[in-house]
MARMI-833361 format. One record per residue (C-alpha): residue number from 1; x, y, z. Coordinates in nm, 2 decimals. Example, Ala and Ser with C-alpha at 12.3 -4.5 7.8 and 13.67 -1.06 7.14 Angstrom:
2
+-----+--------+--------+--------+
: num :     px :     py :     pz :
+-----+--------+--------+--------+
:   1 :   1.23 :  -0.45 :   0.78 :
:   2 :   1.37 :  -0.11 :   0.71 :
+-----+--------+--------+--------+
//
This chain:
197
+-----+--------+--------+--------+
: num :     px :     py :     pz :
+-----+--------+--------+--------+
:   1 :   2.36 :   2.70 :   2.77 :
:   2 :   2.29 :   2.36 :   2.84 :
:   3 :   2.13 :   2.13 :   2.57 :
:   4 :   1.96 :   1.86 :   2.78 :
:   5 :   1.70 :   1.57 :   2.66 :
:   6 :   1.34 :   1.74 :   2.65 :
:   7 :   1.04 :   1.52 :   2.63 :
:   8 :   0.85 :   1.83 :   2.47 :
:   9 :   1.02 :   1.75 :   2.19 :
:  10 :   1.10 :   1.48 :   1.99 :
:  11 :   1.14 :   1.32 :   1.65 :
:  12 :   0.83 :   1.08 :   1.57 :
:  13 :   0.92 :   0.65 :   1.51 :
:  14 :   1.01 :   0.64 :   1.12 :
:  15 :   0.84 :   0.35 :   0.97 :
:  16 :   0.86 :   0.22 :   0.61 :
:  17 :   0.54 :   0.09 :   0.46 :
:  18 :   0.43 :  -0.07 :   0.12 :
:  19 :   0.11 :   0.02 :  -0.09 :
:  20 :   0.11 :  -0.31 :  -0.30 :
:  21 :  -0.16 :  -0.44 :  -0.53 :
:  22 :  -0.24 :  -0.51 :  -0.89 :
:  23 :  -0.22 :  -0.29 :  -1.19 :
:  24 :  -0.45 :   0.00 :  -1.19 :
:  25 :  -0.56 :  -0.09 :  -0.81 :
:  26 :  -0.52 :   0.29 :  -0.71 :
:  27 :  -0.15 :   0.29 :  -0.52 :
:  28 :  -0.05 :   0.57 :  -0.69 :
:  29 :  -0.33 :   0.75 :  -0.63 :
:  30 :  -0.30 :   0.64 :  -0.23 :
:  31 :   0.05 :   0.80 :  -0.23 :
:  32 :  -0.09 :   1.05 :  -0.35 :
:  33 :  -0.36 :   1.18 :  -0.12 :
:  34 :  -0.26 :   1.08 :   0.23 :
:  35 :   0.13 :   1.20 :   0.18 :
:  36 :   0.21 :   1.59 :   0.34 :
:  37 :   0.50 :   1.63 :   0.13 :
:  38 :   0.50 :   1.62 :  -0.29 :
:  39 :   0.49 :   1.28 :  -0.38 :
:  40 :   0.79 :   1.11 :  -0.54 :
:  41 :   0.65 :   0.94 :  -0.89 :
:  42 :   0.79 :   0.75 :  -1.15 :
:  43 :   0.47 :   0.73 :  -1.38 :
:  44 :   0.58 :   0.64 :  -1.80 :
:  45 :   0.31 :   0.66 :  -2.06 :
:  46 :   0.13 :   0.32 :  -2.10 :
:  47 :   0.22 :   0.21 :  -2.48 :
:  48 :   0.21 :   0.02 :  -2.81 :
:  49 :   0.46 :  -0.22 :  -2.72 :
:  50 :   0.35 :  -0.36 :  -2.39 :
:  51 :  -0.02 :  -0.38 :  -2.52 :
:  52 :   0.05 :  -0.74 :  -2.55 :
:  53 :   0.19 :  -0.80 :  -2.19 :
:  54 :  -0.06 :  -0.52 :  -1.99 :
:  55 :  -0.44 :  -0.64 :  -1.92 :
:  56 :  -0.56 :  -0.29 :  -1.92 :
:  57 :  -0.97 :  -0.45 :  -1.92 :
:  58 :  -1.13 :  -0.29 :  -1.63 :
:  59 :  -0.91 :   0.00 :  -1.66 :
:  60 :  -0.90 :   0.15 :  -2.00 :
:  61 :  -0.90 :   0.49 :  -1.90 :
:  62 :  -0.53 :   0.38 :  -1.73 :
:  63 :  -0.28 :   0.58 :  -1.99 :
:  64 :   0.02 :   0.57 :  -1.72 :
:  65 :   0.24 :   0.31 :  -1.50 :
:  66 :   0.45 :   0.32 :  -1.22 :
:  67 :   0.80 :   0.16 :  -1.34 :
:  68 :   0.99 :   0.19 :  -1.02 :
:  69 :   0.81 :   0.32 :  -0.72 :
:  70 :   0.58 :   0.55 :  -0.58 :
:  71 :   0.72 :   0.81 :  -0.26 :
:  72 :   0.53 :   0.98 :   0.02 :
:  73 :   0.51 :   1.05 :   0.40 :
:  74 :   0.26 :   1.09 :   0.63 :
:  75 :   0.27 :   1.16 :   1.00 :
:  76 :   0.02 :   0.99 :   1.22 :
:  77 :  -0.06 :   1.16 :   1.55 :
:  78 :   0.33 :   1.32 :   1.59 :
:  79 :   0.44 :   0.98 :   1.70 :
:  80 :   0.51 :   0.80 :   1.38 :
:  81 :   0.65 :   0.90 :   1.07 :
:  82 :   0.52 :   0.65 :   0.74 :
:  83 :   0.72 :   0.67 :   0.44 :
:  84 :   0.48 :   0.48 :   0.21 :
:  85 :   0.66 :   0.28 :  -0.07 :
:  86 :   0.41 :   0.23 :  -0.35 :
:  87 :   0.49 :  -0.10 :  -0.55 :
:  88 :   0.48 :  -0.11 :  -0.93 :
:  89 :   0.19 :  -0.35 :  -0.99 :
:  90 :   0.25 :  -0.49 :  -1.32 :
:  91 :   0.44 :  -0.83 :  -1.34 :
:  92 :   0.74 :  -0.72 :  -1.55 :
:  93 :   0.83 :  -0.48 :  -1.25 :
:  94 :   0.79 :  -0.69 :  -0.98 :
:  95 :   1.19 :  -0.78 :  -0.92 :
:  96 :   1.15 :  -0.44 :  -0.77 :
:  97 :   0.94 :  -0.56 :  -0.48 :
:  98 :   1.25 :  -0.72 :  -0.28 :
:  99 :   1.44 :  -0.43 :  -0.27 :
: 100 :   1.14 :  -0.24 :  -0.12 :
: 101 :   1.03 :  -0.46 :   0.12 :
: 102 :   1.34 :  -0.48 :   0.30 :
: 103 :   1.30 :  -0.32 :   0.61 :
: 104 :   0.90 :  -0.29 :   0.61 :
: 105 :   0.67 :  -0.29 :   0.91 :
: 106 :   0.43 :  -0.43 :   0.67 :
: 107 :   0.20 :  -0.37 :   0.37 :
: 108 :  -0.12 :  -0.26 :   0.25 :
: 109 :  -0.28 :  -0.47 :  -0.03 :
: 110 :  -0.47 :  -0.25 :  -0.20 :
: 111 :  -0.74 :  -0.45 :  -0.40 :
: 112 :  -0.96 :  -0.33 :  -0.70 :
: 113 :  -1.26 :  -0.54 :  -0.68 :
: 114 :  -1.36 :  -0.52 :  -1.06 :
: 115 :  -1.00 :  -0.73 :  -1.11 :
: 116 :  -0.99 :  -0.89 :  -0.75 :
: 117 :  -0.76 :  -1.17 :  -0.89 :
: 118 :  -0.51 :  -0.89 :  -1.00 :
: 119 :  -0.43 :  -0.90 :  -0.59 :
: 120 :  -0.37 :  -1.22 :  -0.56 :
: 121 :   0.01 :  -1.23 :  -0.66 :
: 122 :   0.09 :  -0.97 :  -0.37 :
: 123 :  -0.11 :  -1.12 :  -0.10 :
: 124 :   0.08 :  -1.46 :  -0.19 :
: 125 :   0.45 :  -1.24 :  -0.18 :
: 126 :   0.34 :  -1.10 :   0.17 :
: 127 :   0.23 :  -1.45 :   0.26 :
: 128 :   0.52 :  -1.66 :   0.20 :
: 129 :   0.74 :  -1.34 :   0.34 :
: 130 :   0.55 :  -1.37 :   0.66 :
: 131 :   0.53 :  -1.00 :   0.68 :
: 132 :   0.22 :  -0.82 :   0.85 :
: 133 :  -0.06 :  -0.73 :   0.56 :
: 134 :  -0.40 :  -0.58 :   0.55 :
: 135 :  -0.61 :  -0.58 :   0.21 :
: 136 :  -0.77 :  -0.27 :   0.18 :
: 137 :  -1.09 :  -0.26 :  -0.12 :
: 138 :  -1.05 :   0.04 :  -0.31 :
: 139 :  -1.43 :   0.12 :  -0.37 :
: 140 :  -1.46 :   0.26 :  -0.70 :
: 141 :  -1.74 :   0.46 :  -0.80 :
: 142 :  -2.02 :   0.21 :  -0.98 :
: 143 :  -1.82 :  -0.14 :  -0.93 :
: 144 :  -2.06 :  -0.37 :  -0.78 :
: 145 :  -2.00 :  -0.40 :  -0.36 :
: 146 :  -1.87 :  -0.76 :  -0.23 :
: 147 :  -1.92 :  -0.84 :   0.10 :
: 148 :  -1.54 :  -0.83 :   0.34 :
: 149 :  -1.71 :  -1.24 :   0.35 :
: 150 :  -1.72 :  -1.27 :  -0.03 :
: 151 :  -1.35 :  -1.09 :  -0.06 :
: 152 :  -1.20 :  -1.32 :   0.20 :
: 153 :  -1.33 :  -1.65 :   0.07 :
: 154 :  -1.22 :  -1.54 :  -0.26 :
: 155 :  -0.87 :  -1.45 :  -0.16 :
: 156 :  -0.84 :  -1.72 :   0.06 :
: 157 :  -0.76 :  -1.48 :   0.40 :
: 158 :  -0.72 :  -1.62 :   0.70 :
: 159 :  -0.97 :  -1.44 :   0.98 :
: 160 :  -0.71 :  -1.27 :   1.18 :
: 161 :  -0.60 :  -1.01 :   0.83 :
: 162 :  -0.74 :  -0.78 :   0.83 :
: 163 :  -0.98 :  -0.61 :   0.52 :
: 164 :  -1.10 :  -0.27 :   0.49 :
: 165 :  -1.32 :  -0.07 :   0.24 :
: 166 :  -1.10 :   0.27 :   0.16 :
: 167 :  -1.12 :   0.54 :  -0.10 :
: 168 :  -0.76 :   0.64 :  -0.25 :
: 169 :  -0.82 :   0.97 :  -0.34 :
: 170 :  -0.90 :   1.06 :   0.02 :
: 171 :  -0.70 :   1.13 :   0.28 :
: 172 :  -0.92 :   1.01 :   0.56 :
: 173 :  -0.97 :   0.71 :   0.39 :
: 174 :  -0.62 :   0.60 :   0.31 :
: 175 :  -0.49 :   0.74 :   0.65 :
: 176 :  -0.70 :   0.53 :   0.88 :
: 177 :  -0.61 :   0.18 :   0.60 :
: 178 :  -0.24 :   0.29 :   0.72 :
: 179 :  -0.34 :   0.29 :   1.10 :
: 180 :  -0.57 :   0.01 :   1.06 :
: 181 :  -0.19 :  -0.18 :   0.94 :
: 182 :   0.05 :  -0.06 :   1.21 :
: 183 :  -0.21 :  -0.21 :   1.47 :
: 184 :  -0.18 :  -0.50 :   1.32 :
: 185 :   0.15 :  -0.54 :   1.25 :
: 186 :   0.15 :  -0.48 :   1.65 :
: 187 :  -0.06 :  -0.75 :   1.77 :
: 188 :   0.11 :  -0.99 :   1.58 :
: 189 :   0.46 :  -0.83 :   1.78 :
: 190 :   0.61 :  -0.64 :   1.51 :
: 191 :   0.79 :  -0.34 :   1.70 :
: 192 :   0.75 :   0.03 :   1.48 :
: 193 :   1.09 :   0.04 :   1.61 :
: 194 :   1.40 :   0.02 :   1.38 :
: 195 :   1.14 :  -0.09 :   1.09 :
: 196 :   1.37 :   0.14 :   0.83 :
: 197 :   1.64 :   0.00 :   0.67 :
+-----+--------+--------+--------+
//
């Protein structure tokens, strides 16, 4: 029996991701719907004592945080293989950030436009990282719209980043933000390629 190469079969490029963004911006919930597998979640209760350091206005229905990371995987059209790393967006968590973002193709900045400026502290970490970034506006229902104009003025984007309206509790939605970052990463020359670490 001989056990030669087939190109009928292969395993897809593995590339590591990040879903970054403020506090409540909906990374979690990202994870969530686009990943095949159970997601991996490390979600505490939201309490007394870190009412004085967590700005839960805009999100008081938020009773949960992620204190370490979110986990999933997605495979996109049998040739790549995400594994989605979902940042803990409060500042007290945020020395977690290096550790994740070693080895990253890049990262999606996910952006809740009811606290806009509660992005602004990971799209200056990807900035002065130089890794490849896309901001993606999770549109939640009733929050008034803002132009992709309006949203780039007020993050301060250059015109070449790219930012996309999403949904993160659909699938469609958060799988074509993740597509919509591995082309970019690509144009600027980032190779899929030995992105995991």
């Amino acid at each position: 029996m001989e056990f030669g190469r087939s190109d009928h079969w292969r395993l897809p490029t593995a590339i590591k991701i990040l879903i970054a963004g403020g506090f409540g911006a909906g990374k979690t919930t990202m994870v969530g719907a686009v990943s095949e597998t159970r997601p991996l979640r490390t979600e505490e209760a939201l309490t007394q004592l870190g009412a004085d350091v967590d700005d839960l206005s805009g999100v008081e229905r938020k009773f949960t945080t992620t204190v370490a990371m979110d986990f999933g995987r997605i495979t996109i059209a049998n040739d790549y293989m995400l594994y989605l790393f979902g940042t803990p967006g409060q500042e007290r968590f945020w020395f977690v950030w290096d550790e994740l973002a070693m080895g990253a193709l890049g990262a999606v900045v996910l952006a809740d436009t009811r606290r806009l400026d509660a992005c602004f502290p990971a799209v200056d970490y990807f900035e002065k990282r130089e890794q490849p970034f896309i901001v993606a506006l999770n549109c939640f229902d009733g929050t008034r719209p803002f132009t992709v104009g309006e949203v780039r003025s007020a993050i301060g984007l250059e015109p070449e980043i790219p930012i996309v309206l999403c949904d993160a509790r659909r699938r469609d939605s958060g799988r074509q933000v993740l597509i919509t970052l591995v082309e970019h990463a690509m144009r600027m020359g980032v190779s899929p390629v030995g992105t995991m670490s």
